[in-house]
C-alpha positions as CSV (number, residue, x, y, z in Angstrom):
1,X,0.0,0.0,0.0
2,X,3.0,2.2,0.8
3,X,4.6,1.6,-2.2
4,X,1.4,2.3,-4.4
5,X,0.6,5.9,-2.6
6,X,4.7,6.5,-2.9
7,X,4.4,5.1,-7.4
8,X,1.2,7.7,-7.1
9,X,2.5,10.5,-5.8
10,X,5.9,10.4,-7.7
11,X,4.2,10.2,-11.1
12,X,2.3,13.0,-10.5
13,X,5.3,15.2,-8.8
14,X,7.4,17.2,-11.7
15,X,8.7,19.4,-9.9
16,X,10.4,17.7,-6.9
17,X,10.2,20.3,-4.8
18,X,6.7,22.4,-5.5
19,X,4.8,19.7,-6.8
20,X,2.0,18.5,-4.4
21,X,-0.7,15.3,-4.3
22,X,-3.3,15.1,-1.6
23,X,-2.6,11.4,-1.1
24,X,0.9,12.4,0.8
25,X,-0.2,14.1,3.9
26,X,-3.3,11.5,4.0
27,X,-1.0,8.7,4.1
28,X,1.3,9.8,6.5
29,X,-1.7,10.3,8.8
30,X,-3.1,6.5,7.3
31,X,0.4,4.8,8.2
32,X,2.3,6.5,11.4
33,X,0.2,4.8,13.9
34,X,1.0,1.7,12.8
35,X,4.9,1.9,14.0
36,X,3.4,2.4,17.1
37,X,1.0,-0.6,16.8
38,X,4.0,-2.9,15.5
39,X,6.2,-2.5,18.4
40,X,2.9,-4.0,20.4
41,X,2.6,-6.4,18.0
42,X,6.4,-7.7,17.8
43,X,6.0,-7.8,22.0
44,X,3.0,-10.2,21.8
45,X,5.5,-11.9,19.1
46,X,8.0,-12.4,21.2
47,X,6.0,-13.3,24.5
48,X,4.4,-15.8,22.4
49,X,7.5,-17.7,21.6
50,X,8.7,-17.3,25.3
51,X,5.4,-19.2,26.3
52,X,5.7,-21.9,24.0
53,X,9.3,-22.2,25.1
54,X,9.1,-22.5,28.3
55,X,6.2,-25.1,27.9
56,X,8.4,-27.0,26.2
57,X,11.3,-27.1,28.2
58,X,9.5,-27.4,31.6
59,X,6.0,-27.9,31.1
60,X,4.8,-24.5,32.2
61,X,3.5,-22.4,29.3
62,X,2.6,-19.3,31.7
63,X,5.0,-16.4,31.0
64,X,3.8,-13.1,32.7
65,X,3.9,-10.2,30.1
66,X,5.8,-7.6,32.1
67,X,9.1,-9.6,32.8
68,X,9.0,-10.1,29.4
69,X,9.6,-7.2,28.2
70,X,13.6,-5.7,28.9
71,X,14.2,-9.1,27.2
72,X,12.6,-7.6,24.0
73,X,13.2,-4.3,24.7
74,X,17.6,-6.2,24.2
75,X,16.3,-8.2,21.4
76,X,14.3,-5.8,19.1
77,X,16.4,-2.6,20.2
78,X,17.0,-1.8,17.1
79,X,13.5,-1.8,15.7
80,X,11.8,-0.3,18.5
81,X,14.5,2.7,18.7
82,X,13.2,2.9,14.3
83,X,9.8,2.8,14.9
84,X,9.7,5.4,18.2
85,X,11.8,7.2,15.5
86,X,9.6,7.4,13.1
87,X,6.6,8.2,15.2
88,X,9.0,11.0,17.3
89,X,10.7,12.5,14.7
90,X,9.6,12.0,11.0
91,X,5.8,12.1,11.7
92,X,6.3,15.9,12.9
93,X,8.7,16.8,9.8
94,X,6.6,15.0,7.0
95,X,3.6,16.3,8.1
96,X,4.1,20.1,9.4
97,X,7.9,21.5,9.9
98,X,7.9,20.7,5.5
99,X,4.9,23.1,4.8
100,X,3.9,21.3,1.7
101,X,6.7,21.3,0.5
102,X,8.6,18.0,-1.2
103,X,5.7,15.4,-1.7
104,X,7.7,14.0,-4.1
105,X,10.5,13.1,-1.8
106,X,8.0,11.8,0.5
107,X,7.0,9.3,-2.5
108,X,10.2,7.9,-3.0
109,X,10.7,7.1,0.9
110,X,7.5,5.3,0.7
111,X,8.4,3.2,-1.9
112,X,10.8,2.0,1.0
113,X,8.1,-1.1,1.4
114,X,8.5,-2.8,-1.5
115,X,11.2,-4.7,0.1
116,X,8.9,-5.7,3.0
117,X,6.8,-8.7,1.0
118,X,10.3,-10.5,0.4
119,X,11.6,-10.3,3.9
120,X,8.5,-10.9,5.7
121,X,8.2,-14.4,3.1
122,X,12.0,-15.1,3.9
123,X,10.4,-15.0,7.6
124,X,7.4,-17.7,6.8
125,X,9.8,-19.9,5.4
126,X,12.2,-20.1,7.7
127,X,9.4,-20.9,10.5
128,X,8.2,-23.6,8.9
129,X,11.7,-24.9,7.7
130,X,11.8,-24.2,4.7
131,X,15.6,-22.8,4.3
132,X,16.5,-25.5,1.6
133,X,13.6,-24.9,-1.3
134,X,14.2,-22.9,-4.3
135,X,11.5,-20.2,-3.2
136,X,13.5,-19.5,-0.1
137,X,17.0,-19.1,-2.7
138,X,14.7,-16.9,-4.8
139,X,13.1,-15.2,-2.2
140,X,16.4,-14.1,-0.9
141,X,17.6,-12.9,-4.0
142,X,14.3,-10.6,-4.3
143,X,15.2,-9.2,-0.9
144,X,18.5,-8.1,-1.4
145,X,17.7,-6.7,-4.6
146,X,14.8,-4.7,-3.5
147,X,16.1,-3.8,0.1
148,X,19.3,-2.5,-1.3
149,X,17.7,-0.6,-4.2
150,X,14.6,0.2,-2.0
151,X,16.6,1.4,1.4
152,X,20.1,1.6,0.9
153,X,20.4,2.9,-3.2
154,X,17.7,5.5,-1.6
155,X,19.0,8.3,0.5
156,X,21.6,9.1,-2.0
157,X,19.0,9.4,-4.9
158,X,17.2,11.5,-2.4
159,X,20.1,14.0,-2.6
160,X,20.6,13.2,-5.9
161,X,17.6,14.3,-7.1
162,X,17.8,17.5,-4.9
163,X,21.0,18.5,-6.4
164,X,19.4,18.0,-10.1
165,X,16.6,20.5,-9.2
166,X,19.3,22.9,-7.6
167,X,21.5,22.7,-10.4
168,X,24.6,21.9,-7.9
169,X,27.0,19.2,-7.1
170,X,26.2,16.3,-4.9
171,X,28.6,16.6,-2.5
172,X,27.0,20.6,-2.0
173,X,23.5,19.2,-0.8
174,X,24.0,18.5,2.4
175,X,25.4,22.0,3.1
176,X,21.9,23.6,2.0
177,X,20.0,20.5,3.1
178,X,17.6,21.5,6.0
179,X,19.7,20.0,9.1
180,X,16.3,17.7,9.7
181,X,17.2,16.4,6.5
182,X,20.8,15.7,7.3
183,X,19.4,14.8,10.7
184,X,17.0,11.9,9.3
185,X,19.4,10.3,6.5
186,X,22.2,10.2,9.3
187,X,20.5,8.2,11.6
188,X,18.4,6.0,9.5
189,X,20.2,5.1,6.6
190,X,23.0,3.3,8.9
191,X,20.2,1.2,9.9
192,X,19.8,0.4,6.4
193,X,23.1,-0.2,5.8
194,X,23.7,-2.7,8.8
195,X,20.1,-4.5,8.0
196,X,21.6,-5.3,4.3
197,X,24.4,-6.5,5.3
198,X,22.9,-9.0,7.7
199,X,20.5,-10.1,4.5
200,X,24.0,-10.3,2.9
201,X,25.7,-12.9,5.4
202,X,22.5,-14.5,5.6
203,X,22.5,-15.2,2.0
204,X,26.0,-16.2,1.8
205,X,25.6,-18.5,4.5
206,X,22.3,-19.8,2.5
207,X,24.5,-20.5,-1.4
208,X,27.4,-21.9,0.5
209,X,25.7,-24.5,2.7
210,X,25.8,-26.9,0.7
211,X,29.3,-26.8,-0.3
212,X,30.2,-27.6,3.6
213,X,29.7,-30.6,5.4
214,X,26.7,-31.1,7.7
215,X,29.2,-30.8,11.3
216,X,30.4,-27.2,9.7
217,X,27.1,-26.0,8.5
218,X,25.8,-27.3,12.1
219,X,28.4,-25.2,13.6
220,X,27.8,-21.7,11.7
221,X,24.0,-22.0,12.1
222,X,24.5,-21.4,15.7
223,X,25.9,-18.3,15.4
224,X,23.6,-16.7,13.1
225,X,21.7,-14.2,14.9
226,X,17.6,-15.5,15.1
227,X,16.1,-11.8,14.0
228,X,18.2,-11.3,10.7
229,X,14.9,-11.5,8.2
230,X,12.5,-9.7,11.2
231,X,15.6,-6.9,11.1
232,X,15.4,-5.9,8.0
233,X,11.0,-5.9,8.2
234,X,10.0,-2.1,7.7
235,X,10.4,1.0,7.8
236,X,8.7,3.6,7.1
């Protein structure tokens, strides 16, 4: 849905800057609560799994919700400091510090989600064990394709495209850039950057399992972090 507002609102944006669509600001409004709602919902996630863990390992399923949570608060800390983020920061910028101004960069960060069908099917499969079937080996190739050209390849096209419609270098944009600008690329394209390259090792590990033997693949599985497809889930 992201993606479609973001393919909507850049087609009808020519000038990057003055350009406005209705659909941008109603969006925004449509989609900010749910970072808020998916930090609740990765919680009841991860309490979940606790339960049916500890039902399985000492035949008591009852896991009380508040102890629960510093665990996922170490776990997801990553995540939850994006989506708080998101909510804290961008909501406020996108929506009045911009005055109307640069729906169309607005477009192109919602177009952020089109990576998020391929890592949230890389998640299915691998709870139900399905790591060795050609759709999970395509599947991965589809996410690193469309998370790196989707969320890494983006923030410098966003300054890119800036410095086309100033008629200046690249390098220059970030000295005329609004410092919110600056502010928001600095801290969240890292994220980016650190998410694709878990997808990365992930996929390496994937290709090159079967050229190992079974006691080596064994071995590496257990130190491959159990949130690398649920790291790289959203944004927004």
């Amino acid at each position: 849905m992201a993606s479609s507002a973001g393919c909507i609102i850049i087609s009808s944006c020519k000038d990057v800057m003055e350009d406005r669509h209705w659909l941008t600001n109603a969006y925004i409004l449509f989609a900010t609560p749910y970072f808020a709602y998916d930090i609740y919902a990765m919680f009841l996630c991860y309490w979940h799994k606790l339960q049916v863990k500890g039902h399985e390992e000492a035949g008591n399923g009852v896991v009380l919700m508040a102890p629960a949570v510093p665990g996922y608060l170490r776990q997801e800390a990553l995540m939850v400091l994006h989506h708080l983020f998101m909510v804290a920061f961008c909501f406020p910028v996108s929506l009045m510090w911009r005055q109307g101004k640069g729906d169309y960069f607005q477009g192109v960060l919602f177009l952020a989600e089109l990576s998020t069908p391929a890592v949230s099917l890389g998640k299915v499969l691998i709870q139900y064990k399905k790591q060795d079937t050609l759709l999970h080996k395509v599947n991965g190739v589809m996410m690193m394709v469309t998370f790196f050209g989707c969320r890494v390849f983006l923030f410098p096209y966003l300054y890119y495209a800036y410095s086309r419609h100033a008629s200046i270098p690249m390098y220059e944009v970030p000295l005329v850039a609004p410092w919110q600008c600056n502010l928001g690329a600095a801290l969240l394209w890292p994220l980016q950057l650190y998410w694709f390259a878990l997808i990365c090792r992930g996929a390496l590990r994937l290709f090159t399992k079967r050229s190992k033997s079974p006691p080596e693949a064994m071995k590496d599985d257990k130190n491959l972090p159990l949130n690398n497809s649920r790291s790289s889930n959203q944004t927004d």
